[in-house]
C-alpha positions as CSV (number, residue, x, y, z in Angstrom):
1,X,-38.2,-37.6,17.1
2,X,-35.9,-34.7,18.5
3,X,-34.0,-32.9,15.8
4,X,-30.1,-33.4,15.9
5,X,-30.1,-29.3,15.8
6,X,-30.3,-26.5,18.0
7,X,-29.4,-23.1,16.5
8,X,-30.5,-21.0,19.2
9,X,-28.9,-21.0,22.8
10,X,-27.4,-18.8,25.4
11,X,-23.9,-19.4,27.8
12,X,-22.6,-16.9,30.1
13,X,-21.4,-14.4,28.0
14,X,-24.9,-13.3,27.5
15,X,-27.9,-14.7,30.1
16,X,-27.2,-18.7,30.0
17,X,-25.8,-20.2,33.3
18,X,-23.5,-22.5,31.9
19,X,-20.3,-21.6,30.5
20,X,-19.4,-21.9,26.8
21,X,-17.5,-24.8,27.3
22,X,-20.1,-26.5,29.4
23,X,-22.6,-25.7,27.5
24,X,-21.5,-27.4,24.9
25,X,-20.8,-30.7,27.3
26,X,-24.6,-30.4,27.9
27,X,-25.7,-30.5,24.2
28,X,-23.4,-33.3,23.7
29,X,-25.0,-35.0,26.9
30,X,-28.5,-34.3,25.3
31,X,-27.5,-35.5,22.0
32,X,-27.3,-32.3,19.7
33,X,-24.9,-33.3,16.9
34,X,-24.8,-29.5,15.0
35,X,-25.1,-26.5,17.7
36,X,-25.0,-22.7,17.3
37,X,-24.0,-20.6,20.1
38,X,-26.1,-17.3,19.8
39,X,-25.6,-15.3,22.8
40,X,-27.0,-11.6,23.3
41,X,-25.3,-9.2,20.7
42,X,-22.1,-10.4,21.9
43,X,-19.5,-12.9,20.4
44,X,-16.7,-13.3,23.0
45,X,-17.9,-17.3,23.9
46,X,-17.8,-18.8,20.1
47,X,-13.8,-19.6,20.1
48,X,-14.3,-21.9,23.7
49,X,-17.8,-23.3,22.2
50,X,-15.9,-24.3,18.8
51,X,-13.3,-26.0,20.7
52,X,-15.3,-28.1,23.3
53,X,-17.5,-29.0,19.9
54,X,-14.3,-30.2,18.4
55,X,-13.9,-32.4,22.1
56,X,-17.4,-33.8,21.9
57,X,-18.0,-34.4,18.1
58,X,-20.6,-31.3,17.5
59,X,-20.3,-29.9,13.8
60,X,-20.3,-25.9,15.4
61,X,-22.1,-22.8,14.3
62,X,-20.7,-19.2,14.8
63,X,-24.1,-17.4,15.6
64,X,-25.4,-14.4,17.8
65,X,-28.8,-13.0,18.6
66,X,-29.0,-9.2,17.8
67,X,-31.6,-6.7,19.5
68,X,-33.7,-4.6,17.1
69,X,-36.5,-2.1,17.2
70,X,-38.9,-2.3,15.1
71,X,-42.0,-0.3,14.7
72,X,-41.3,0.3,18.7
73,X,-40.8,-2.9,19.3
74,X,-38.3,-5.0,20.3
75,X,-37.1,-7.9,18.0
76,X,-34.3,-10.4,17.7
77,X,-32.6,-11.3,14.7
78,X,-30.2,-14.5,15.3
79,X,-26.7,-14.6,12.7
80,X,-25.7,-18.1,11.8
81,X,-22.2,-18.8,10.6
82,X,-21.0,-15.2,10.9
83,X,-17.3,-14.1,10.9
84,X,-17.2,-13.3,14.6
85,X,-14.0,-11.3,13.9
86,X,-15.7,-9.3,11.5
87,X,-14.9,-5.3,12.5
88,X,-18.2,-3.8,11.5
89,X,-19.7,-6.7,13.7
90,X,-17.6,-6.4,16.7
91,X,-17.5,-2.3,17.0
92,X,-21.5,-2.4,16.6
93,X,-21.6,-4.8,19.6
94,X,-19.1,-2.6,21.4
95,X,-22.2,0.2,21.5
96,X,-24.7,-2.8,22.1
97,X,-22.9,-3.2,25.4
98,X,-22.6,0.2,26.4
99,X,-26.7,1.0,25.5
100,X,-27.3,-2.4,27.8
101,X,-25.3,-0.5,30.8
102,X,-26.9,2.4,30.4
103,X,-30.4,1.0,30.2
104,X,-29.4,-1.4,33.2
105,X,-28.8,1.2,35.2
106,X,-32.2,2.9,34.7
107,X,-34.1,-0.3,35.3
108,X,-32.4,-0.3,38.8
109,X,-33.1,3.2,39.7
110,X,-37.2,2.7,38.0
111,X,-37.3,-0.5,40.5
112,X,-35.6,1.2,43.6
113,X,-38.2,4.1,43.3
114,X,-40.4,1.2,43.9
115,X,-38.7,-0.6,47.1
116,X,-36.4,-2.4,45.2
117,X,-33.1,-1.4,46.2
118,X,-29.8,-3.1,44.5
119,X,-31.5,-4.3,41.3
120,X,-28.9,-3.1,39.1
121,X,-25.6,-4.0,41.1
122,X,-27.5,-7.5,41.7
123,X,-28.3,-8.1,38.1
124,X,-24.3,-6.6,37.3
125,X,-23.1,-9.6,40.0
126,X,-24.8,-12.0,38.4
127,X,-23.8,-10.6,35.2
128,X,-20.0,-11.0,35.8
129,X,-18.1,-9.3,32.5
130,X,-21.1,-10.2,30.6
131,X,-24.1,-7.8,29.3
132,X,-26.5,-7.3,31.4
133,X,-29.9,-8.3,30.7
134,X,-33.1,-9.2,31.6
135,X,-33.0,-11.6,32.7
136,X,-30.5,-10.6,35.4
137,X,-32.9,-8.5,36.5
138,X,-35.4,-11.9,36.6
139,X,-32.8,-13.7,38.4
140,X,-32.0,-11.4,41.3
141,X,-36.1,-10.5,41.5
142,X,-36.4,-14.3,42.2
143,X,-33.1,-14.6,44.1
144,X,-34.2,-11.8,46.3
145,X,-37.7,-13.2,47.2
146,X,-39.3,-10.3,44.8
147,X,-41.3,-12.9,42.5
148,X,-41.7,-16.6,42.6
149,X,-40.2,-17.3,39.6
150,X,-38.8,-16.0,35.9
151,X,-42.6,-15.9,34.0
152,X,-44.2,-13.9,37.5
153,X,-41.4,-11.9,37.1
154,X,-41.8,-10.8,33.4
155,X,-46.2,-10.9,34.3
156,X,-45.1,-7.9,37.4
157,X,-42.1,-6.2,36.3
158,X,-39.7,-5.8,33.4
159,X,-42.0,-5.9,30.0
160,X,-44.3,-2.4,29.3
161,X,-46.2,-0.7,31.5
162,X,-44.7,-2.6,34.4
163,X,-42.0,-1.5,36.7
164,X,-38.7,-2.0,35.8
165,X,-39.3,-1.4,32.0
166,X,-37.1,0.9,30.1
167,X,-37.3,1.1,26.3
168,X,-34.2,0.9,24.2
169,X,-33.7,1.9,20.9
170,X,-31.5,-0.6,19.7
171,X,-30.2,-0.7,15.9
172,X,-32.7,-1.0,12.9
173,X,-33.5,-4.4,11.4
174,X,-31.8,-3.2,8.3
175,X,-28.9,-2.4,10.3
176,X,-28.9,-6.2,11.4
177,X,-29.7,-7.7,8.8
178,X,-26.7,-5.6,6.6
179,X,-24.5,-6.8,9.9
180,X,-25.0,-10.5,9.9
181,X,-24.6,-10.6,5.9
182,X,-21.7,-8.4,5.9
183,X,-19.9,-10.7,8.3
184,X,-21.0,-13.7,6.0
185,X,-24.1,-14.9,7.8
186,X,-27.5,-15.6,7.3
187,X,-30.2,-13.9,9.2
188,X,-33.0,-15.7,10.6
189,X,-36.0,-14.0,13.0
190,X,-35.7,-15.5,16.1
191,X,-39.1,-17.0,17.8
192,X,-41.2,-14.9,15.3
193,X,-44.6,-16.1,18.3
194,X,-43.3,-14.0,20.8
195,X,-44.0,-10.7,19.3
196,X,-47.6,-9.5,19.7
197,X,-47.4,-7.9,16.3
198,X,-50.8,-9.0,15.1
199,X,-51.3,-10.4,11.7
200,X,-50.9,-7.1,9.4
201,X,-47.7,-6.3,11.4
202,X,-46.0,-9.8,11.2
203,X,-46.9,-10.3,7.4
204,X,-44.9,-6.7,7.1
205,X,-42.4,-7.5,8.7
206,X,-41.4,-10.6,6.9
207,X,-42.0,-8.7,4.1
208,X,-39.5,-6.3,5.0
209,X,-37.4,-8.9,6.8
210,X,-37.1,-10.5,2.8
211,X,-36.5,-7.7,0.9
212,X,-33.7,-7.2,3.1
213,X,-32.0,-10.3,2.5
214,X,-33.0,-12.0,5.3
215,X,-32.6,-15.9,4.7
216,X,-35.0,-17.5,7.2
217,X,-37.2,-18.0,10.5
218,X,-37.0,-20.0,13.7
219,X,-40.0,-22.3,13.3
220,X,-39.9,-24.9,15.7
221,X,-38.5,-23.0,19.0
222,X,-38.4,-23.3,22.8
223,X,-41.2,-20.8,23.2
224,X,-43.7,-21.6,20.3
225,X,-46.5,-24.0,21.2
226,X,-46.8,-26.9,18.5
227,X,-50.0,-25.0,16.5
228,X,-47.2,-22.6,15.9
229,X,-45.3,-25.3,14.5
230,X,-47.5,-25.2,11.5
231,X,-48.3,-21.4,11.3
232,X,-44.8,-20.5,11.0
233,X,-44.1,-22.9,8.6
234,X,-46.8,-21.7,6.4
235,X,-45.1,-18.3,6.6
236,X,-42.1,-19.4,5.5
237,X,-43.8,-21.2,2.6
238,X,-45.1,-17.9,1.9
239,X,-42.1,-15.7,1.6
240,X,-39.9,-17.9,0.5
241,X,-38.0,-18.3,3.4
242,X,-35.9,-21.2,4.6
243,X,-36.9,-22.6,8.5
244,X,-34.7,-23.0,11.4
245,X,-34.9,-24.7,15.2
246,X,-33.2,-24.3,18.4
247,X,-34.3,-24.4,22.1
248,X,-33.3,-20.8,23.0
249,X,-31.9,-22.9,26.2
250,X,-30.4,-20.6,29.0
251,X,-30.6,-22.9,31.3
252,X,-32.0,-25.3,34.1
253,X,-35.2,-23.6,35.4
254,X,-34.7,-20.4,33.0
255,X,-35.6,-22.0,29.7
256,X,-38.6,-23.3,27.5
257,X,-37.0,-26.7,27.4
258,X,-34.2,-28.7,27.5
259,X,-31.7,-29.0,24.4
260,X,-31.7,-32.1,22.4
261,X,-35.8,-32.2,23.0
262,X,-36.7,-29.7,20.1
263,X,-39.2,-31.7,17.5
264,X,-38.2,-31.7,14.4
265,X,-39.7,-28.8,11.5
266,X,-42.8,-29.8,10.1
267,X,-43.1,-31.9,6.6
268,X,-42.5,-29.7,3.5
269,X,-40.2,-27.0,5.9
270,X,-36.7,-25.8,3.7
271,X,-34.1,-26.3,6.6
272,X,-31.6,-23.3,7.0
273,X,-29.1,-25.8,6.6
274,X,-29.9,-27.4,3.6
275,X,-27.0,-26.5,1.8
276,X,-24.5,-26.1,3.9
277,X,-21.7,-28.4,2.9
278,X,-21.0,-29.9,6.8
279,X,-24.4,-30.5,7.4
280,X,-24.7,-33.1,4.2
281,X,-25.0,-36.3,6.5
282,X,-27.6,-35.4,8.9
283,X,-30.9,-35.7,8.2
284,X,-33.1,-33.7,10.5
């Protein structure tokens, strides 16, 4: 059975392709019936989303995904139900998009000293007002005939030790976490399997990720395999922390899978959502 959730998906106003708005047509279409819109340390598409949710019968979610380092590595931390007009929130994403600019920029210039010319004003195109990403990057590299498709892109270019790679510091996982529950929300690691942290490093961090308030982890996501299912659970069991889902959809031919096709969390799991109030008539 697919679960009626997703808390974890991307429009245009990060590194989706669809719009807010048709976004949330989509997750209607696929039968979502609660949604979270948690685009890239940005909140400008929540207002459309919570409208067309209001046209399509979705219970809506406030949410973002922030960037974080951590132990020189880059994490995500997503913010359900946040106050998206929150000043803290809004004037730390302000710097979030200038850092993302900067670093875009010196992606374009690492790929051009490598024959790549136009990476960054192609990624910026495809971009539009939005941050720049990425997966921008991945797009044009595809669009451009540089790489087959979005995973040969990230295997050649773009992650460490490739071309294309620039670290970022981006803020500190206290910093996000202090964020998301200063604005009201509840942070939750987002797809905790795609950091290689190694099991020392990931049993810190979600020790750390605890004693800082965080609330919960993404369980069941677009980019775990199902033994992961299990594993994840189990560390939320252990930590005492709650267990969310969502598809981290971006869209058609850019994503893990579809919305509306997430399993449900495994037997035993504490949903993020147990006790919120709107959520009282939907079984997972």
């Amino acid at each position: 059975m697919a679960a009626l959730f997703d808390l974890h998906c991307h429009s245009t106003v990060s590194d989706g392709l669809l719009s807010p708005k048709d976004l949330v047509a989509y997750a209607a279409k696929q039968g979502v019936k609660v949604l979270a819109l948690t685009d890239h340390d940005d909140v400008a598409g929540l207002q459309a989303a919570r409208e067309a949710a209001c046209e399509h019968g979705i219970q809506f979610v406030n949410g973002v995904e922030i960037s974080v380092t951590w132990k020189k590595r880059t994490l995500h931390i997503v913010g359900l139900k946040i106050d998206p007009e929150n000043a803290a929130l809004k004037a730390a994403f302000e710097g979030v998009r200038k850092g993302r600019d900067l670093r875009a920029h010196e992606m374009g210039a690492d790929l051009a000293r490598i024959g790549i010319h136009g990476a960054y004003e192609g990624a910026k195109a495809l971009a539009g007002n939005s941050i720049i990403t990425r997966t921008h990057f991945a797009r044009f590299l595809v669009e451009s005939g540089h790489a087959k498709d979005n995973k040969s892109v990230f295997k050649k270019y773009l992650v460490k030790g490739k071309p294309g790679y620039k670290n970022y510091e981006w803020m500190s996982l206290e910093q996000a976490v202090k964020l998301i529950k200063d604005s009201g929300g509840i942070p939750v690691i987002a797809h905790p399997g795609r950091y290689d942290l190694g099991t020392i490093n990931m049993l810190l961090l979600m020790h750390q990720f605890k004693s800082l308030g965080g609330v919960a982890i993404e369980v069941v996501t677009g980019s775990h395999a199902p033994p992961q299912y299990q594993q994840f659970a189990k560390i939320a069991h252990r930590f005492g922390l709650k267990s969310s889902l969502g598809s981290d959809y971006h869209g058609t031919g850019i994503s893990y899978m579809p919305m509306g096709c997430v399993p449900d969390l495994p037997e035993g799991c504490v949903p993020v959502w147990d006790d919120w109030p709107e959520t009282a008539n939907l079984a997972n």
